[in-house]
N, C-alpha and C positions, 0 to 999 in steps of 0.2 A: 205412273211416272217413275223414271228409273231415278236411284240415290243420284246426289249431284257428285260431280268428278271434278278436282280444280286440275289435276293433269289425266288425262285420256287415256286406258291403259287397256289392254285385252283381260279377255275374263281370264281367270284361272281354273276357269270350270268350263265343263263339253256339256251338250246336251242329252238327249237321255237317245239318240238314235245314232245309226253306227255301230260301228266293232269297236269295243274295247279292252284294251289289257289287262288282266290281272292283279292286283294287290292282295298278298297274304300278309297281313299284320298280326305277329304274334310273339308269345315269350317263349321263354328256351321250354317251357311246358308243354306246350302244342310240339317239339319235337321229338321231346323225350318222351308222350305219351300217343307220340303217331295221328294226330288227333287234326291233319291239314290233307290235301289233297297229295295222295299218292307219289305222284310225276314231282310238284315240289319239294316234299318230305324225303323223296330220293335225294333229290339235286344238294337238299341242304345237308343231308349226312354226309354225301359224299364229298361236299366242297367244307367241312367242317363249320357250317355257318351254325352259331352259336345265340343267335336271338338278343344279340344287347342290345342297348338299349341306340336307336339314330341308325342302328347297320343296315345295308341294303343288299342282297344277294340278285342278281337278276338270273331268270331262269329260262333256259333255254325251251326248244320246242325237237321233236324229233328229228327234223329236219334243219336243224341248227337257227331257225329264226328265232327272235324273240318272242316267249310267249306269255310272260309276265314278272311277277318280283316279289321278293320275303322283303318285308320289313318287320324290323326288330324291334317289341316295343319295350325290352328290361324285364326284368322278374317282376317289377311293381309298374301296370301301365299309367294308375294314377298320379306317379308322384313326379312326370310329366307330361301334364295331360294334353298337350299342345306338340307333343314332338315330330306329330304328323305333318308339321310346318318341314320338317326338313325335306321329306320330300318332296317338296318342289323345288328344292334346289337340286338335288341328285336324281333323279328318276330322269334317263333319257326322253328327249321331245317323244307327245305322241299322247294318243286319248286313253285313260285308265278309268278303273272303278274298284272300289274297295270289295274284293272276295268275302274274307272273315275279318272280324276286329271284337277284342272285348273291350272296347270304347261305346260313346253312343256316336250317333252318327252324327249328331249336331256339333259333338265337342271335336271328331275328326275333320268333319269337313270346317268348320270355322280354323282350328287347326292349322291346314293345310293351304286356306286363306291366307291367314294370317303371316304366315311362311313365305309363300309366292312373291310378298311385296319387294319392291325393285328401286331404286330412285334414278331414274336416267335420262331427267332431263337435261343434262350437260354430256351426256354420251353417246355411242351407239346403244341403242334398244336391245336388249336380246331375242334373237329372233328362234323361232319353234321353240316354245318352252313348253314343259308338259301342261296337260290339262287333266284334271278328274271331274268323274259325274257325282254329283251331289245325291248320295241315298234316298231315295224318296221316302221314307219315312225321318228326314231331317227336314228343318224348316227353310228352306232354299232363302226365301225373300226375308230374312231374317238373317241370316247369315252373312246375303249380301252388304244389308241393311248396318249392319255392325263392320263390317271392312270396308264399308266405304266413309263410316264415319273414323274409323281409326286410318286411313290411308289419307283423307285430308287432314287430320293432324299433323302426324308423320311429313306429305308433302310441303308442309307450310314450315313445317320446323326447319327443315333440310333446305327449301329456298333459299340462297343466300341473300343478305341483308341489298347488297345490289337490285336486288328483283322482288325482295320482298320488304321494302319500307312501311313508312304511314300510307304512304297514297294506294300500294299494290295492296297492303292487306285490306284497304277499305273497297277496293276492287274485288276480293274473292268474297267479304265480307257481303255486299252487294249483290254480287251474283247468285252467293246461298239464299238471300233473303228472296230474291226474284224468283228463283226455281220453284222453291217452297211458296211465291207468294204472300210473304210477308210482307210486315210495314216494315219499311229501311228509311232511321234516320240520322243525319252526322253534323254535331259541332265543330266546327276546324278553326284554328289559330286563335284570333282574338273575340271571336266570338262566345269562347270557352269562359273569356273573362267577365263578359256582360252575361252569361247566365250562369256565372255564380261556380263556375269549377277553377279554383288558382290553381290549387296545386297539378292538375291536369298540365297545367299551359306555362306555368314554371317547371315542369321536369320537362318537358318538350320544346320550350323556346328558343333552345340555341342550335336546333336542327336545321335545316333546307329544307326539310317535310315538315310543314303544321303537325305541331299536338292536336289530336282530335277526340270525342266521344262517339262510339257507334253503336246504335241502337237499332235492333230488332225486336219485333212482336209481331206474336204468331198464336192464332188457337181461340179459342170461344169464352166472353168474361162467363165467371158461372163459375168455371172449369176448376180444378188447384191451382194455384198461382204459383206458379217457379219463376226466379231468376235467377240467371245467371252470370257471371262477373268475370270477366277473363282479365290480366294482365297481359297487355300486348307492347312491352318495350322491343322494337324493334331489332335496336343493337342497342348494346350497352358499354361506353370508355367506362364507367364510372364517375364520368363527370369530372370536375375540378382536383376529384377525391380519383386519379385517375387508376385505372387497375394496370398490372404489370402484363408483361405483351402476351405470357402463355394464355392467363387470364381470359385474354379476350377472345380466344379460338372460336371458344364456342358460343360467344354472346349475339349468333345469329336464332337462338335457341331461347331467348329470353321472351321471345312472345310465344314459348309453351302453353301459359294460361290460359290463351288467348286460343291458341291453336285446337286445344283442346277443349273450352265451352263451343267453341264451330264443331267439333265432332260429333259431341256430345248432342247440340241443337237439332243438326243432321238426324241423327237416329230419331230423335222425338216428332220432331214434324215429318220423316218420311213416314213413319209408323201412326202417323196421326192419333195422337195418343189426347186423350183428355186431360190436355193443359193448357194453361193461357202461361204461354214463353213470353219472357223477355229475357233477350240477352244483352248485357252491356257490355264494351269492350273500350277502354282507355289506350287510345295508340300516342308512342313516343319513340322519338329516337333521341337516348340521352347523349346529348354529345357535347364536346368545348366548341365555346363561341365566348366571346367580349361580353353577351348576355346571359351567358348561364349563370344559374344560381352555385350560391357559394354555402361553403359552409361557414356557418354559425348565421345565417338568414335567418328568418321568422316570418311566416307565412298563415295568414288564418285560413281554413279548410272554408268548403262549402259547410260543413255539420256548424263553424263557427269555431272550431277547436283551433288553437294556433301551435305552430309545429314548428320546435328552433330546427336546424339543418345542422346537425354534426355530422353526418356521413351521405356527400354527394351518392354516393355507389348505393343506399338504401334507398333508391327511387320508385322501387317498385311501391313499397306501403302508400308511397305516397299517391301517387295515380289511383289505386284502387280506392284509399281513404273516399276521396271525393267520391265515384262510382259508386262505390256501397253505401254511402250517406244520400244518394239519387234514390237506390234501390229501396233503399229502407224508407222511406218518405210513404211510397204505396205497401207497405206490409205487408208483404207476401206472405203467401204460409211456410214454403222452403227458399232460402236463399243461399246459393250455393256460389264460392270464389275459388277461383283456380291460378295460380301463381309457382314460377319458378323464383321462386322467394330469396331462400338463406342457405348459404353453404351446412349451414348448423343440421340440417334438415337431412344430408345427405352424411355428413357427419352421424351422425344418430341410426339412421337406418340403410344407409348404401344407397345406390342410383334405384332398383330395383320395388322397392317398396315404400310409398307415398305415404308422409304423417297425415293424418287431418287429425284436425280440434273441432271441439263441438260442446257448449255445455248442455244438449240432447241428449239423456241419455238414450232414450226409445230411438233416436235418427243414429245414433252411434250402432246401438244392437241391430237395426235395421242393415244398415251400411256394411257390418261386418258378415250377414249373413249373404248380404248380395256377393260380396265379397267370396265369400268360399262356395256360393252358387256355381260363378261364372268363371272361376278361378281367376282374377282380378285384382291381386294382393294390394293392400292397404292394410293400416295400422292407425289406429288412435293413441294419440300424444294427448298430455294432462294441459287445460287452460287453468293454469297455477296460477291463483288470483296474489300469491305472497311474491311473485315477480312480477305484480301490476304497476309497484312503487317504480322500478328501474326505469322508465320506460318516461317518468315522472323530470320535467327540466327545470332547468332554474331560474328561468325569465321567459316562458314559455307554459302554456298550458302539457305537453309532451315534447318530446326528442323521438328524432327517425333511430336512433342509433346506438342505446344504451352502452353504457361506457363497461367496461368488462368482457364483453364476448361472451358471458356463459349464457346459457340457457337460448340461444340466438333463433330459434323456431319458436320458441314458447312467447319470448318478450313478442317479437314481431306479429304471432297471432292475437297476443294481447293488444297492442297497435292497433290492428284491425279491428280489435271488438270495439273499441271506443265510437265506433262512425255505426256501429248496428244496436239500435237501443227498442227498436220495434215491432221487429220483422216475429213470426212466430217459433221459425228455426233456421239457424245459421251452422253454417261448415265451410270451412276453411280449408282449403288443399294446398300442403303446400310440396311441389311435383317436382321433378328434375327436367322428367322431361326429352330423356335421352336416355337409348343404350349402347353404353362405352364397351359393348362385347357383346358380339354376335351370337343368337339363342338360336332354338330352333324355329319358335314361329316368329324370330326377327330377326335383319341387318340391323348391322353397328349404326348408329344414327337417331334420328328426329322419335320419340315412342307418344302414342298414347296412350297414358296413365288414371287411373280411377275410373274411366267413363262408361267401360262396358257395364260394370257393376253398378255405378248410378242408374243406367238405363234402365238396366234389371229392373234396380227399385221403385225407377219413378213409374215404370210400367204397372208393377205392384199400386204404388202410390196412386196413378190415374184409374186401374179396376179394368 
């Protein structure tokens, strides 16, 4: 069964028959030391092409066709190990295959995946874009398997809140679980309140799309028990607490968490990995209405905890609170949440690089090694139990909102640990979600963060 696709897109890969052209991938080494194919080593002395790093020379043929391309991979190929994403933007239409590369092939061709991706469902398509053949000593269906779980990320981020609401995300949500064959199943509107989720159905009640809970399982009991926890606020005013207009650009982007446990899901049951999945996903769209909650409310959780509301705009903890006080009920052995949480978060480490917390330490040293596997970057931030008090309200069991500003990743993951007293290991992602500048294996837009790397692990984790 092929990965599932929520938009239909051509491969970026050719098959292994046919003629195809050229790729020399190499550093200014290979020219200085003469050490590529003749005809190109001419071409580039003489066009003074220099091996940096994204540069693309194309090389003629004796009779003035095209016969192939130098690309430049820097003095250091590792310390972008993905830049072979650029070409698929520059490399004229037409079928290639990589000649030389001191890469491996699994990291080019993913690469160069990763690179290709397009968002164009409000445009014209680009039409003839190049294709490459995938090395056969790389893992084709693995490759695949990893870009098509980060290309539904990405596509779900970038959907605008128009097309992508409650009801649409419960739509792709659906259809993943169908493909794979999963159980799919959803609480919507005031049902939410009869089985015991408030906070769900007050951060979502002043929408025209019901607050909902969406639940997937997948895989064999027996298996390792994974769940996972997405944040899916659709759009976000910030409520009562309203945010200023730039603000709200990008709060089509705020069901990152969401977007990315579906990626994440994706790769695990295409891979049929030995796990018993659940995924939960809390959809809302926070919006003003005559019934939205206000601040200084008080609200008791499904765990029982009661939560004063000082900051409408902090509705994410809220929504997941409930959802991980669901997950934690069955005690998983890993339970994983994914949230574009707190500015603090990007404050601290840039758009680029995703905190998580953990007090694991074996799932942290784990995490960090999947992490520089698959080049994957992530960073562990401290659960500083001495800013547990902040978080602490004054006619309330906790506050969404601790008054101060400092520490705003740390308190809020703190937040979230109060709803997980059971589970065997928890981790907290807290993701952006987006990149604000064009790399080489990505456009400006929707990203998927953390999940290659988890994959990695839990793949480790299943055996």
């Amino acid at each position: 069964m092929a990965p599932y696709q929520f938009i239909e897109r051509p491969s970026p890969f050719n098959s292994r028959g046919g003629k195809t052209l050229p790729i020399f991938a190499i550093t200014p080494a290979h020219i200085e030391t003469g050490t590529i194919d003749p005809v190109a080593l001419d071409w580039a002395r003489k066009a003074g092409f220099k091996a940096e790093a994204g540069a693309l020379l194309l090389v003629p043929t004796d009779d003035g066709h095209l016969g192939g391309a130098l690309f430049g991979l820097g003095k250091s190929p590792s310390d972008t190990p993905f830049l072979a994403g650029k070409l698929a933007r520059t490399l004229p239409a037409g079928d290639w295959h990589i000649e030389t590369a001191p890469l491996t092939a699994n990291r080019l061709s993913l690469g160069y995946g990763l690179g290709s991706y397009r968002f164009e469902r409000y445009r014209q398509a680009t039409k003839d874009a190049p294709t490459l053949m995938i090395p056969t000593d790389a893992d084709a269906t693995d490759i695949k398997r990893q870009l098509a779980g980060v290309f539904l990320a990405r596509d779900l981020i970038n959907t605008p809140t128009n097309d992508m609401g409650p009801d649409a995300l419960e739509d792709v949500f659906r259809a993943l679980a169908e493909h794979y064959k999963a159980k799919f199943t959803a609480i919507r509107g005031d049902d939410l309140l009869k089985e015991n989720f408030p906070l769900i159905h007050t951060v979502g009640r002043a929408s025209a799309e019901a607050p909902r809970l969406l639940e997937l399982r997948w895989g064999k009991k027996g298996h390792r028990k994974v769940t996972l926890v997405g944040k899916g606020v659709c759009f976000d005013t910030g409520g009562l607490d309203i945010k200023p207009a730039s603000s709200m650009l990008l709060m089509k982007k705020d069901m990152g968490g969401a977007a990315n446990v579906m990626g994440l899901a994706l790769m695990i049951m295409d891979a049929k990995l030995k796990i018993d999945l659940r995924v939960l996903v809390p959809v809302v769209e926070n919006s003003i209405s005559a019934n939205a909650f206000r601040p200084g409310d008080i609200y008791r959780s499904r765990k029982g905890l009661t939560v004063q509301i000082d900051n409408t705009d902090a509705e994410g903890r809220l929504i997941l609170a409930d959802a991980l006080a669901l997950a934690d009920e069955e005690e998983p052995e890993l339970l994983i949440d994914m949230a574009t949480l707190t500015g603090a978060a990007r404050v601290a480490l840039g758009p680029d690089l995703p905190p998580f917390f953990t007090d694991d330490d074996d799932l942290a040293s784990a995490l960090d090694d999947a992490s520089l596997s698959v080049d994957d970057p992530l960073w562990r931030l401290p659960l500083y139990m001495g800013y547990d008090k902040d978080i602490t309200a004054r006619i309330a069991d906790i506050t969404n909102a601790p008054a101060g500003g400092m520490a705003g990743a740390i308190t809020a993951a703190l937040f979230l640990k109060r709803f997980v007293t059971r589970t065997q290991s928890w981790v907290h992602f807290d993701i952006y979600g987006w990149a604000p500048t064009e790399r080489p294996h990505s456009p400006v837009g929707g990203e998927a963060q953390a999940i290659r790397a988890l994959y990695h692990h839990l793949k480790s984790l299943a055996g």
